[in-house]
N, C-alpha and C positions, 0 to 999 in steps of 0.2 A: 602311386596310382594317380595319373592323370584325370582332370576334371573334364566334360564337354567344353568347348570355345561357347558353345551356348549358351551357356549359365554365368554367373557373374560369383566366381568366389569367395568375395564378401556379404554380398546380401540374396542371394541365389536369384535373382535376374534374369530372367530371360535373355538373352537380345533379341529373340525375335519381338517383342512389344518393343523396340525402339525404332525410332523413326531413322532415317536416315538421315535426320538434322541433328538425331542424338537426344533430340527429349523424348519422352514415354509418350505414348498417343493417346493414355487417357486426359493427358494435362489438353493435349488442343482441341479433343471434342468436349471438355469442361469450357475450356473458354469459348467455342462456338456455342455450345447451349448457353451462356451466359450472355451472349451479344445477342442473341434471337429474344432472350428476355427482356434485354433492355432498350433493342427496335420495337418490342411488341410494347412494351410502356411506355415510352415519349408517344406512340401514334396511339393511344389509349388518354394519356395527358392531352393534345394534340387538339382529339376529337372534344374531349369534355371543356377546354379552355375555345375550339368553336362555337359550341351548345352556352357555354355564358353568354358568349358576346352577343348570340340572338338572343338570350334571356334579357341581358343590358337593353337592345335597341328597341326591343318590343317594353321594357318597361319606360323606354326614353318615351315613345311614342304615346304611348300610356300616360303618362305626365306630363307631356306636354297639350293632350285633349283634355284633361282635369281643370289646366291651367287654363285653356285657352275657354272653356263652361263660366268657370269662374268669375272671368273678365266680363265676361256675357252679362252673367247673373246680376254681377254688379254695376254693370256700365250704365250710367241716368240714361241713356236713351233706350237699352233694349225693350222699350215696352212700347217704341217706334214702331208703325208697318216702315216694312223693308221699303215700299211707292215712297214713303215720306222721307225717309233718309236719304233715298236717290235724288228726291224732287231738291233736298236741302245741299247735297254735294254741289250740285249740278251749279246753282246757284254761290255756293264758296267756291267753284271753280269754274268759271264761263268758258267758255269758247274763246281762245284767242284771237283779239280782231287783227286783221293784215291787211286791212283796207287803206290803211293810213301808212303802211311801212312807207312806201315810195315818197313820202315830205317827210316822214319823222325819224328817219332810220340818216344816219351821216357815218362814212366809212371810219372805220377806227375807232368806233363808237365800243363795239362787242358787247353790248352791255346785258345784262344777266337779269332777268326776273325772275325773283322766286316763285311770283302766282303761277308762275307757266308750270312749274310740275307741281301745286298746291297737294293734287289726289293723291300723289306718290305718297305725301306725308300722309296724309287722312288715311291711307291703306294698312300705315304702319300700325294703326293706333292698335287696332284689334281683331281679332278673325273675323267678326261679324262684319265690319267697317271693311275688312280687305274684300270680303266675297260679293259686297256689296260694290264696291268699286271697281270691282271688275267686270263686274255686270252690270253696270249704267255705261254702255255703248258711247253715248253721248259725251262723255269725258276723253273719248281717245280719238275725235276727231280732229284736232289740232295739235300741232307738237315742230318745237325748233330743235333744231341739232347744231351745235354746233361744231364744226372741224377744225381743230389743231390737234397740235401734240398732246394737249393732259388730255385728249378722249381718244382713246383705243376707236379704231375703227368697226374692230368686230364688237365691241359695247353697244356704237351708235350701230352698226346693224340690228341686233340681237333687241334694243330698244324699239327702234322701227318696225320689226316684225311684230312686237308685242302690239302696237298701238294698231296696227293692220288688222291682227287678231281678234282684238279686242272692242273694236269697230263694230267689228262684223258686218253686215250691208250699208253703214252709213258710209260715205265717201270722207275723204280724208284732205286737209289742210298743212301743208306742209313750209316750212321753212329751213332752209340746207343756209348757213352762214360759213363762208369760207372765209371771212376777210381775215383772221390771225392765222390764216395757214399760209394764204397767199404771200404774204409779207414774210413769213419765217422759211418759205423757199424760195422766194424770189428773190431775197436780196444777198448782193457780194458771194455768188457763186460763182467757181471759177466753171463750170461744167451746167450752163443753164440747161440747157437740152437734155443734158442726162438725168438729170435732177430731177426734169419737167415727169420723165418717162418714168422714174420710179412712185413719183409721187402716184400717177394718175395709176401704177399698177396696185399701191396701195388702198388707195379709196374701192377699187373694181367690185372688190362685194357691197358695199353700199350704192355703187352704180347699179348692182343689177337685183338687188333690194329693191332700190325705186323706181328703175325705167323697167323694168324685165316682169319680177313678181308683184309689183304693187299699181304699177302703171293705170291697168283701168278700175283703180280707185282713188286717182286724186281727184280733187275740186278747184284746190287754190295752190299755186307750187311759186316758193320766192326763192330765187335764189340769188345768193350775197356774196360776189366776185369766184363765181365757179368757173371753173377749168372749161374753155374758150369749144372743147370737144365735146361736152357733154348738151351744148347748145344743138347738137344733130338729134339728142336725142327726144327734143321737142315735136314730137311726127303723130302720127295718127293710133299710137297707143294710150297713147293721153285722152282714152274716148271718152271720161267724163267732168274732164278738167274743164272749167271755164274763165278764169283767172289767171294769168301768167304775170309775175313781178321780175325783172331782170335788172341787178344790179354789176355794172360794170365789171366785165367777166375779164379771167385774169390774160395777160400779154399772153400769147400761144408762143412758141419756137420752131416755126415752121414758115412756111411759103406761101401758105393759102390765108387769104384776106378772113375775116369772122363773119362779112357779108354770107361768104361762102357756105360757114357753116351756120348759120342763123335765116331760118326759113319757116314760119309757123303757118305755111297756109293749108298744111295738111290734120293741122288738129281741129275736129269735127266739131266741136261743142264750145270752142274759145269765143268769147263775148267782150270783156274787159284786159285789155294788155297795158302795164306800167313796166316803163324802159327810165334806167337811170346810169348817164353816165357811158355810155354806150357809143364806139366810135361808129359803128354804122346800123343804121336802119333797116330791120328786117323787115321782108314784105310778110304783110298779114291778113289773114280772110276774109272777106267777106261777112264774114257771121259778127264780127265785133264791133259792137256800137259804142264800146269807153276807150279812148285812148289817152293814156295818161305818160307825157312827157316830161324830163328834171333833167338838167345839165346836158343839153342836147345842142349840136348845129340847129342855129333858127332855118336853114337851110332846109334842115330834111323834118322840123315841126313843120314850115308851109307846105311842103312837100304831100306832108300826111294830110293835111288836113286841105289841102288839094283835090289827091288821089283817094282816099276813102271815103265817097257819098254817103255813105251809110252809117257814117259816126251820128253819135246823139251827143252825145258828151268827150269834148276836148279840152287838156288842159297842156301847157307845158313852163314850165318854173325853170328860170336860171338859166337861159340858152345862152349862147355863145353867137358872135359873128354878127349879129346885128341887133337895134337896140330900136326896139317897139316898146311904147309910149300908152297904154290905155286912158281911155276917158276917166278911168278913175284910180289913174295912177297905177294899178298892178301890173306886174310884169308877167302876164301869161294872158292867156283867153281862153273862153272858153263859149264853145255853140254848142246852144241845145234848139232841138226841132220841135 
C-alpha cells in the first residue's frame, strides 16, 4: 500500500506546510514575529535614551543657575546697585582715545593692548558682572580689529556686530588695522593681482559689516593701510562720522590713480580729517575745520592749507620735498582763527 506524496513517511508531514524554499513556514512567520519585537525595542530604548538626555540638559541648566545664585551670593560686591557697578566698569574701561593715533601709531608697530578689550574680561567673572556689561552701552563704543591671518574674518565680523548691538544708539569708534595683512599679501608674490582680488573677496563681510549695516553709526573710523578700494567707500553713508584717520592705504593693482578713488566731500557731518603717509591728497568738505597732516608732500600740506579757508586747526609732521624752518624750531605749523 502506497502512502500519499503528501505526507512525509517518516514523521507524517505534510508537504503542503512547506515552503517552496523547503523550510516549514511556521519557522519564518516566528522569525518575523521576532524582528517586529525587536524593531518595536530598540525604538522603545531609542525613545527613553531621548527622554534622559532632556532630563541631563534640563538638570545641566539647573546647575548651572544654582551655580551661577551662588557666585552672586558670594561675590563682595553683590550688595552693589547695578548704576554703581556700571559707573565703576566704565571707569576700569574708558573709551579708547584715537585722537592721538595719527603721531603715535608708526607702521609695523601692530601693537596690542590689553585695556582695549578690559570688559571682555570683567564679563567673564560672573553672571551678574556679564549682564551688567552688556548693558552699560557706553563700553561698546570703541573697538580696534585687527586683520591678519590669526583673526578669522567671520570672528572680527561677528565681534563688530556685537559691539553695534550693544551700543545701541550711541555711535561708534572704530579702528580696522590692516598693516600684518598688507605685508603677508603683498609681498614676493608671483600673482599680485590675483592675490589682491582674493583677499579683498575675503575681508567682503566685514566690508559690508561696516560700510553697508553699520555705516550711519560711526563717529571716528581709522583706518591702518586698507585696501586702496575700500577708500570709495567713504560717501555720504557715513552720516554721523565726524573723524576720519587714514593710514597709508595699501598699493592697488590696477590703473586707476587713489586720487581717483579717495574723495570725502560727500560725508555730511566730517569736521576733523588725519591723513598719514598717503601718495595723494583727497579733496575735502567744506564742513572740516582740523586738518591733520604726517609724512605728506609739503607740496599738497600748502596746498591744504591754501585751498581750505575754513580750517581752524592745521598741522603736518614729517613732509617730504621741502624743508620749512619754524620760529621755534618745529617741523609743522599750525593756524588757529
Amino acid at each position: 500500500m502506497s502512502m500519499p506524496t503528501s505526507k512525509c513517511p517518516q514523521c507524517g508531514h505534510h508537504l503542503g506546510h512547506t515552503t517552496r524554499m523547503g523550510y516549514p513556514q511556521f519557522q519564518t512567520i516566528n522569525e518575523s514575529k521576532a524582528l517586529t519585537l525587536q524593531q518595536g525595542e530598540i525604538s522603545a530604548l531609542q525613545s527613553e535614551a531621548r527622554r534622559l538626555e532632556g532630563l541631563i540638559e534640563a538638570l545641566t541648566r539647573d546647575r548651572s543657575a544654582i551655580l551661577r545664585k551662588i557666585n552672586h551670593i558670594q561675590a563682595t560686591t553683590s550688595h552693589l546697585p547695578v548704576e554703581v557697578l556700571s559707573s565703576i566698569f566704565k571707569f576700569a574701561r574708558p573709551p579708547i582715545d584715537f585722537s592721538t593715533r595719527y603721531v603715535d601709531f608708526r607702521l609695523g608697530d601692530n601693537v596690542y593692548h590689553a585695556g582695549e578689550n578690559f570688559h571682555h574680561t570683567l564679563a567673564a567673572v560672573c553672571y551678574s558682572w556679564h549682564q551688567i556689561i552688556l548693558s552699560t552701552s557706553q563700553l561698546w563704543t570703541t573697538i580696534t580689529l585687527r586683520v591678519d591671518r590669526r583673526s578669522l574674518i567671520k570672528n572680527l565680523t561677528s565681534l563688530l556686530g556685537l559691539y553695534f548691538e550693544r551700543a545701541r544708539g550711541f555711535p561708534i569708534s572704530i579702528e580696522l588695522d590692516f598693516n600684518g595683512e598688507a605685508v603677508t599679501w603683498g609681498v614676493d608674490s608671483m600673482k599680485p593681482i590675483q592675490v589682491h582680488e582674493e583677499y579683498l573677496s575675503l575681508i567682503e563681510p566685514l566690508k559690508t559689516a561696516l560700510f553697508v549695516d553699520g555705516a550711519d553709526r560711526i563717529r571716528h573710523l581709522v583706518l591702518i593701510r586698507p585696501p586702496t578700494e575700500w577708500l570709495l567707500l567713504l560717501n555720504e553713508k557715513l552720516t554721523q562720522c565726524t573723524t576720519a584717520t587714514i593710514f597709508y592705504p595699501m598699493k592697488q593693482y590696477s590703473d586707476v590713480d587713489e586720487k581717483d578713488f579717495f574723495n570725502l566731500v560727500t560725508m555730511p557731518c566730517l569736521q576733523r580729517v588725519e591723513l598719514v603717509a598717503l601718495r595723494d591728497l583727497p579733496t575735502i568738505p567744506d564742513t572740516v575745520t582740523t586738518l591733520h597732516l604726517r609724512d605728506m608732500a609739503f607740496s599738497d600740506c600748502y596746498h591744504s592749507l591754501v585751498s581750505y579757508t575754513n580750517l581752524v586747526n592745521f598741522e603736518m609732521i614729517g613732509y617730504s620735498g621741502f624743508e620749512l624752518l619754524l620760529p621755534d624750531g618745529r617741523s609743522g605749523r599750525t593756524r588757529e582763527e
